[in-house]
N, C-alpha and C positions, 0 to 999 in steps of 0.2 A: 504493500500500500504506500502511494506517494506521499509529499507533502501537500498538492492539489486536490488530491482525494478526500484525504483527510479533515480537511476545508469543507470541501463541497459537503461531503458528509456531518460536516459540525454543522453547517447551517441550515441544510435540508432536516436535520433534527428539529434544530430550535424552532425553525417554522411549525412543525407537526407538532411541537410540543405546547407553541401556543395553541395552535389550530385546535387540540385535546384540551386544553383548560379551557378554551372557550366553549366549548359543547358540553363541558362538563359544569359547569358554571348555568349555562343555559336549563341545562337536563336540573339542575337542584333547584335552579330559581323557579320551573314550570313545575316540579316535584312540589314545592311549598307552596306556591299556589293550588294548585289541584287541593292541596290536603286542607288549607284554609277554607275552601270554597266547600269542601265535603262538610268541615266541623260547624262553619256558618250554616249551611241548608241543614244539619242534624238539627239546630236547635228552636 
């Protein structure tokens, strides 16, 4: 593995790795809503 590679590959990471906290972030904030909206219509 070069030192070109190893580049492209650190940053082709770090993208996917926001790309993943961003959906994941999404996925809990849509999670807590669902769940509010459940516990408000329970009552």
């Amino acid at each position: 593995m070069s030192q070109g590679h190893a580049r492209v590959f650190s940053l082709s990471s770090r993208k996917i790795n926001s790309f993943f906290k961003k959906i994941i972030f999404f996925r809990i904030k849509d999670f807590i809503a669902n769940t509010r909206h459940r516990t408000f219509l329970k009552r």
